[in-house]
N, C-alpha and C positions, 0 to 999 in steps of 0.2 A: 504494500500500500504506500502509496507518494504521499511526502506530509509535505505539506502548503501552509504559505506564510501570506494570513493577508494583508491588503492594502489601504484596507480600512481600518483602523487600531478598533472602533464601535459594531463592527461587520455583524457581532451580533446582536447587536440593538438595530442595525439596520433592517436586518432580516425580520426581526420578531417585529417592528413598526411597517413593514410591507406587508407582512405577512396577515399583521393584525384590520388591515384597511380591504383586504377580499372580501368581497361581499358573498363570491362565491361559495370560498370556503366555509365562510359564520353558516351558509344554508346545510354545507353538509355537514357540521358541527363539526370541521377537522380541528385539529390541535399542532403545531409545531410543537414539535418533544423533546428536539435535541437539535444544534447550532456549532458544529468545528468550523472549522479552515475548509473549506471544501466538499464539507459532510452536514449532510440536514437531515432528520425524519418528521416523517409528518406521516398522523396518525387519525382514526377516525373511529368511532365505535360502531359497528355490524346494528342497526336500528331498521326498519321496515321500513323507511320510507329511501333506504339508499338499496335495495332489493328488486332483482330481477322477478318475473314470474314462478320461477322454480326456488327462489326464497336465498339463491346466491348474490352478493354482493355483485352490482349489475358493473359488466366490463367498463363502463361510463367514467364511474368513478372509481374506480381503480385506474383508471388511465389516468386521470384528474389531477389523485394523489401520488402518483410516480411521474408527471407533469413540474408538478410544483414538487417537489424533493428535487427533482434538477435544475431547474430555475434557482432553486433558494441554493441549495449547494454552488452554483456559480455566481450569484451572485456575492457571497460570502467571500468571494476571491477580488473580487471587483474594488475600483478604488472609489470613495464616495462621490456621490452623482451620476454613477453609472449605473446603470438597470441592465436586463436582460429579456429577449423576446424566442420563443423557442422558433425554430427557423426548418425543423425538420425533427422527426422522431419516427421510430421505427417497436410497434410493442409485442412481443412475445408472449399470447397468455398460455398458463399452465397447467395449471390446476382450476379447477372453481372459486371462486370468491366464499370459503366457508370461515367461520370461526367468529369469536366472540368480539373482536377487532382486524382492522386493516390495517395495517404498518409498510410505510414506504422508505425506502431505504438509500438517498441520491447521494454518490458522490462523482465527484468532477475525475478522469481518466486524464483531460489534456486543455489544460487553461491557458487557451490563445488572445492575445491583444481584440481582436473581432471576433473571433468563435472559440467559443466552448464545449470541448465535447463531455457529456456527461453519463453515465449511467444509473440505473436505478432498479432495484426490487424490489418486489408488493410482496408479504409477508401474511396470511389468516393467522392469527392469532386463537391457538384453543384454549377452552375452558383450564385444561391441565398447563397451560407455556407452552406448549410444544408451538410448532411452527408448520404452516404446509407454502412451499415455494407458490404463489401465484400465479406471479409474471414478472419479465425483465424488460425494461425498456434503452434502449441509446438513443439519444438527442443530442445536436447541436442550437447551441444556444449563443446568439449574437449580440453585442455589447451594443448601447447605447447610452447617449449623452442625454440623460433626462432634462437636462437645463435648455437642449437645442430641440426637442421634441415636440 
């Protein structure tokens, strides 16, 4: 694992004040859990209204939140007033969406001046901890000047 040195000394206050202003995420009651240098998870609890018809965690948001785990993990690397737009993503699902939470797992592969490549895993969470693989996602994610936007 590559250990990354950010460029924001607040990167994590930055992350948790972006992260806190999605409208999106407050719908699916997601939670940022954890904020390194290049590593975020974001978390969601298994509730009926983020459920497919067969009662799994619908592919949607599980995209969602392995979406924003790499957003946020790149941005964490980013120097202030610079943001991120995801510019491409490719997602592998695995398993079903089961278990008592959704746990996404983003961190940054290869942090370029304009692109970010990033990866990420979705995690079920069961009753017992245990873990079933989800899905895996790879994204590039491109910098931009929030001040010139």
């Amino acid at each position: 694992m590559t250990t990354f040195t950010p460029r924001d000394p607040a990167y994590a206050e930055t992350v948790r004040t972006s992260f806190a202003k999605q409208g999106f995420m407050a719908t699916l009651k997601a939670e940022l859990l954890s904020v390194e240098p290049g590593r975020v998870e974001v978390g969601v609890e298994n509730w009926p209204g983020l459920q497919q018809q067969h009662g799994f965690v619908h592919a949607g948001v599980t995209t969602t939140l392995l979406d924003n785990a790499c957003g946020y993990a790149a941005i964490s690397l980013k120097p202030p007033g610079i943001e991120v737009l995801t510019i491409e993503l490719k997602v592998n699902l695995l398993n079903p969406g089961r278990g008592e939470r959704m746990v996404a797992v983003g961190q940054v592969v290869k942090d370029g001046r304009q692109v970010t490549v990033v990866q990420a895993d979705a995690y079920g969470i069961q009753a017992d901890g245990s873990r079933i693989h989800v899905a895996t996602m790879l994204a590039s994610m491109m910098a931009f000047d929030l001040s010139r936007a």
